[in-house]
C-alpha positions as CSV (number, residue, x, y, z in Angstrom):
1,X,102.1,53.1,236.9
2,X,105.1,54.3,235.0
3,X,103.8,55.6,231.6
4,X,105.7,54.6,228.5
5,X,104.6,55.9,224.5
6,X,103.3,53.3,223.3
7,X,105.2,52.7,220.0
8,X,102.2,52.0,217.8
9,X,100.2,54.8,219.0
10,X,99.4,56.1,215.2
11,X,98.0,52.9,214.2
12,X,95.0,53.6,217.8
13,X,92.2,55.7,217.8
14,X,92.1,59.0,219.3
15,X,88.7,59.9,221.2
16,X,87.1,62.8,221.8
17,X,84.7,63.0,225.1
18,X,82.1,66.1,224.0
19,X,81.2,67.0,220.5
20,X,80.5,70.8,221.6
21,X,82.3,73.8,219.9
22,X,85.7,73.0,221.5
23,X,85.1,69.5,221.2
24,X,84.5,69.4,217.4
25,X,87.3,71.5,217.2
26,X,89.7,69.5,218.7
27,X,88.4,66.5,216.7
28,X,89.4,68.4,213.2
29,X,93.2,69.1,214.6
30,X,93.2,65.2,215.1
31,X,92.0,64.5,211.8
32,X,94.4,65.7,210.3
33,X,96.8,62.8,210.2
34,X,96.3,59.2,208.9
35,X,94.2,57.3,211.5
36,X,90.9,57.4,213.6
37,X,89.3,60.0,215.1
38,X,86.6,59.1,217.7
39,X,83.7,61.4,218.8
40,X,81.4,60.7,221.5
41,X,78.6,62.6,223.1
42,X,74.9,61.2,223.9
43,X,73.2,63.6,221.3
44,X,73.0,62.7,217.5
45,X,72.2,65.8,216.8
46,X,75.4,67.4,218.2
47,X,77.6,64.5,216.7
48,X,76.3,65.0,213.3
49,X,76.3,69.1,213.7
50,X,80.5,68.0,214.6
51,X,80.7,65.4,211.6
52,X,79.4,68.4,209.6
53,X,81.8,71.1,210.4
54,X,85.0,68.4,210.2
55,X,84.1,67.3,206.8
56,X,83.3,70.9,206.1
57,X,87.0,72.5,207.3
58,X,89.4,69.6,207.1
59,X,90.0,70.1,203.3
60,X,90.6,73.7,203.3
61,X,93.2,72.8,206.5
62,X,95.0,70.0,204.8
63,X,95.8,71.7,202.4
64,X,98.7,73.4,205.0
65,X,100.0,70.0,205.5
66,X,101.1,68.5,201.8
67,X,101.3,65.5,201.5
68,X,98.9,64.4,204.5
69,X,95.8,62.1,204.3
70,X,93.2,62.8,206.5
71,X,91.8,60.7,209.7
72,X,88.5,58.9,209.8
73,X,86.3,60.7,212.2
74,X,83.6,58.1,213.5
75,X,80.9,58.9,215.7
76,X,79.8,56.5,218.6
77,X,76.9,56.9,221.6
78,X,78.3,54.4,223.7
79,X,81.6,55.3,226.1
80,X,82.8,51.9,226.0
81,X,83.1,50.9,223.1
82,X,84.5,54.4,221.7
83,X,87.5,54.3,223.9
84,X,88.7,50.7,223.0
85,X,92.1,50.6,222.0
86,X,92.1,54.0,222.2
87,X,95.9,55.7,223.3
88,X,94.8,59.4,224.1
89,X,91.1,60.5,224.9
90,X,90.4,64.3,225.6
91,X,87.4,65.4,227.4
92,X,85.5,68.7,226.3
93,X,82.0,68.0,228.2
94,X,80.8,71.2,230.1
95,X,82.4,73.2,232.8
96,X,80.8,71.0,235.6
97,X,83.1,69.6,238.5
98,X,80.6,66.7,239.0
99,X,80.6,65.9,235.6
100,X,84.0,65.4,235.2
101,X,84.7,63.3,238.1
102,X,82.5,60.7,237.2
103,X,83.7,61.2,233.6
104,X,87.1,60.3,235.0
105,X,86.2,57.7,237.4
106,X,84.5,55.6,233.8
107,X,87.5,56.6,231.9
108,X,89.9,54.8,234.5
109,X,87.9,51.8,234.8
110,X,87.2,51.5,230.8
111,X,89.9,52.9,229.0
112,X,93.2,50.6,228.2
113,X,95.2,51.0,231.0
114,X,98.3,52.7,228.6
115,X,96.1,55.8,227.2
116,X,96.3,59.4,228.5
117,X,93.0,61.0,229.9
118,X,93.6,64.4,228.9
119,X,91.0,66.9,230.0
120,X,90.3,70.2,228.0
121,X,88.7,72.2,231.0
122,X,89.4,75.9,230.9
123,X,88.8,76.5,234.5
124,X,89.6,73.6,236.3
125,X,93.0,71.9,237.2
126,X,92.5,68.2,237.0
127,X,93.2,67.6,240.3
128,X,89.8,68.7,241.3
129,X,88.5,65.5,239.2
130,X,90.1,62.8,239.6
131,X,88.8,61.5,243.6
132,X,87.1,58.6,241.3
133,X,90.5,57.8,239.4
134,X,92.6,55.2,240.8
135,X,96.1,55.7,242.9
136,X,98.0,54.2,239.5
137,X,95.5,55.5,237.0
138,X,96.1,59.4,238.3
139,X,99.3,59.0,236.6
140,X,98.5,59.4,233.4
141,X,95.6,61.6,233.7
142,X,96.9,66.0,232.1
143,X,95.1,68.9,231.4
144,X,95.5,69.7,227.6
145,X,93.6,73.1,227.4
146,X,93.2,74.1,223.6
147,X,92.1,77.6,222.9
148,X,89.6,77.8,219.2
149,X,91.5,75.8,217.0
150,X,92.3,75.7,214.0
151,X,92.8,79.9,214.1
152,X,94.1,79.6,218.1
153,X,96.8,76.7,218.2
154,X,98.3,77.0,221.5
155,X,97.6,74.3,224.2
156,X,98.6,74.3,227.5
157,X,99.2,71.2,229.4
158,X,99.6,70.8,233.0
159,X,99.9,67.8,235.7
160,X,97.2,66.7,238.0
161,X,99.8,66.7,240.3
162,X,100.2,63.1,239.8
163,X,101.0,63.0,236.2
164,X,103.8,61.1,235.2
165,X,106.3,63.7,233.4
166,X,106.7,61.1,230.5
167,X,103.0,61.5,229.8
168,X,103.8,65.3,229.7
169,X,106.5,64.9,228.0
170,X,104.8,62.8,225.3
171,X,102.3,65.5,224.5
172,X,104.7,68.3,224.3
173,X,106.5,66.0,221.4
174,X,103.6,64.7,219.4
175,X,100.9,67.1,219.8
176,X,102.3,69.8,217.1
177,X,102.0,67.0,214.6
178,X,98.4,67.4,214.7
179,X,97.3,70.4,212.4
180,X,100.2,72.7,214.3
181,X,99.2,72.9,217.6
182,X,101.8,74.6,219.5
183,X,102.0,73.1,222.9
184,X,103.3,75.0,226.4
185,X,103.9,73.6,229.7
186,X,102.7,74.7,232.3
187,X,105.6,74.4,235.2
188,X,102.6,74.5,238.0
189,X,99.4,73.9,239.0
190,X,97.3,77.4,237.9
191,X,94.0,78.1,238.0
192,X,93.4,79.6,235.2
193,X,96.5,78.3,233.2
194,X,98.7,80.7,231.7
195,X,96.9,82.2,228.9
196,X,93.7,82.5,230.9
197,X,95.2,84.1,233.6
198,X,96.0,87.5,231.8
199,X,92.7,87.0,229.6
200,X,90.5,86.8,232.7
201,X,92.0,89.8,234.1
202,X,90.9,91.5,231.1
203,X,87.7,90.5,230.8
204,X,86.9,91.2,234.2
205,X,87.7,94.6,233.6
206,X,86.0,94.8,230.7
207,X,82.7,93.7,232.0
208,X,83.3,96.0,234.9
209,X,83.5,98.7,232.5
210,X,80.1,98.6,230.9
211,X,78.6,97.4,234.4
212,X,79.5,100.5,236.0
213,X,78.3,102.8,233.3
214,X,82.0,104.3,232.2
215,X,81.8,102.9,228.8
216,X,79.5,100.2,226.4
217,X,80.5,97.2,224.7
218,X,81.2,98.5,221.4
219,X,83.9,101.2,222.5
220,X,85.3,99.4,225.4
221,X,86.1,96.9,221.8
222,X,87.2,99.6,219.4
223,X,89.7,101.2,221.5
224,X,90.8,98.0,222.7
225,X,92.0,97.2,219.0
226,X,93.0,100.7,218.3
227,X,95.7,100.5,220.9
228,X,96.5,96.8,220.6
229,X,96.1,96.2,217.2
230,X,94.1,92.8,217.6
231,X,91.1,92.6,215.1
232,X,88.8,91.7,217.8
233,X,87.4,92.9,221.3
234,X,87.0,91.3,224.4
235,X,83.4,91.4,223.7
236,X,83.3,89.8,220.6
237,X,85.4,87.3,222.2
238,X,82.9,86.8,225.0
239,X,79.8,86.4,222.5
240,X,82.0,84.1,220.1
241,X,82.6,81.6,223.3
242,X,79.5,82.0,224.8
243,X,78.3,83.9,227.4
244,X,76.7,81.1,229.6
245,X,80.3,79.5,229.6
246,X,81.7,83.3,230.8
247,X,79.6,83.4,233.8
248,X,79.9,79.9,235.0
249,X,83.8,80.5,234.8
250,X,83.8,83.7,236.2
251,X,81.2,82.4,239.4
252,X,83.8,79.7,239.7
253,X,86.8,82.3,240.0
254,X,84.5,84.2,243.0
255,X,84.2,81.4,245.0
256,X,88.0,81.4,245.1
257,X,88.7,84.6,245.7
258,X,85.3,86.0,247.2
259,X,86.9,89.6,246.6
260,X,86.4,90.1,243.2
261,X,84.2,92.5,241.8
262,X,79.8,91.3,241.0
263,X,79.4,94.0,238.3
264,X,80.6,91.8,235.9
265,X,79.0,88.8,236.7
266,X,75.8,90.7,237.0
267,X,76.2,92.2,233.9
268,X,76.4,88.9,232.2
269,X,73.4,87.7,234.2
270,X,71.5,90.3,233.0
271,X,72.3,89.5,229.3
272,X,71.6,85.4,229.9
273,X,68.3,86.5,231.2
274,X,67.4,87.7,227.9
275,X,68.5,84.9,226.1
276,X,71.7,86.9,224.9
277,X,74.5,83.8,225.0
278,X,76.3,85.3,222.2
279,X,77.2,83.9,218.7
280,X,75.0,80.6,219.2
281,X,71.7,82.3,220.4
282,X,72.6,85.1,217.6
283,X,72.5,87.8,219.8
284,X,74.7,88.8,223.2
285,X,76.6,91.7,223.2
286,X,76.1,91.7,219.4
287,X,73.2,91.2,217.2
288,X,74.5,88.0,214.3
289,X,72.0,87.7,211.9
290,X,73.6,85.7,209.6
């Protein structure tokens, strides 16, 4: 199938697959131009918790955009009917290969046969997902990895190998219209992406760090920011996206490359064991008690 913008793309719905922490972060950059904004995810209690924070931060981020009116964000629990009409869906469900490829595999059979399935997976290409997608429906099927939007704006987007470069294309032109997302190709397939790359080399180091005793948590942070002059450490980073999420990418990583290093995956099975997950269980490599 040879992928053409549709030309009333703005007046179709934009779904988001996963109303998680990247998810419902994704959803707000959407909502920040005229039209719909769908979320879907089988738990009410994690669609309302993303309704919440929406309505909660779109104001305060419109208010960078005069002039703007912001989306309807609706919440559905049923896939089909929340990616009728749609013209670009994004999934953000959790890092699980087998999750995704059936995800794709419904996507290609429900979704109008003109919208982008555009996955948001930090770890895997999309060409590890889409054995359920059909030979013409692989077309139009991208990663578009966001970081933590609305304060992280870069998003990466990379072909399933298939991926017609119009579809690319598309997404490099309209994407920063949504809430300033700054959009970089990325010119081959990469584990890892671009950004990820260099951030999981550091990380890995990091862990390895504390793991072998040279250093803790707290100053492997503070003289990472001394000498860089970033405001946050690599494990504040860690505990703000989760330290569950860490481990499965970093076990993913070994079995590519059997080579690396299992203090740091150690490490942050040791943590996990204690219910230390980061910011959402309150407590990883920091204590949050508010």
């Amino acid at each position: 199938m040879v992928y053409t913008k549709p030309t009333n793309y703005k007046e179709r719905p934009i779904v988001i697959i996963g109303a998680g922490t990247l998810g419902m972060r994704i959803a707000l950059m959407m909502a920040t131009r005229d039209g719909e904004v769908r979320i879907y995810d089988p738990s009410s209690e994690q669609r309302n918790k993303a309704n919440d924070f929406i309505q909660q931060q779109l104001p305060g981020l419109l208010t960078k955009f005069p002039g703007r009116s912001k989306g309807k964000v609706v919440l559905f629990d049923n896939l089909s009917k929340a990616v009728e009409n749609a013209w670009i869906i994004f999934e953000a469900i959790p890092e699980k290969l087998e999750l995704k490829k059936d995800l794709f595999g419904n996507l290609d059979r429900l979704a109008p046969i003109d919208a982008i399935l555009a996955s948001n997976s930090s770890s895997f290409p999309t060409s590890l997902f889409i054995d359920q997608v059909s030979e013409s429906g692989k077309t139009r099927v991208v990663n578009a990895h966001f970081y933590m939007p609305p304060i992280q704006n870069a998003i990466e987007i990379m072909s399933c190998g298939f991926s017609d470069q119009a579809v690319i294309e598309t997404l490099m032109d309209i994407l920063p219209a949504y809430g300033g997302l700054v959009p970089f190709k990325v010119q081959k397939e990469s584990v890892g992406f671009i950004f990820n790359r260099v951030w999981a080399a550091i990380k890995r180091e990091c862990l390895d760090v504390v793991a072998a005793g040279i250093s803790t948590p707290e100053d492997v942070d503070r003289i990472f920011m001394v000498n860089t002059g970033i405001p946050i450490g690599p494990f504040r980073e860690m505990d703000q996206i989760g330290l569950d999420v860490i481990l499965e990418i970093e076990e993913y990583y070994a079995t590519l490359n059997p080579s690396l290093p299992t203090g740091p995956r150690e490490l942050l099975r040791k943590y996990i064991s204690q219910g230390k997950l980061g910011v959402k269980s309150r407590c990883g490599f920091y204590s949050y008690t508010s």
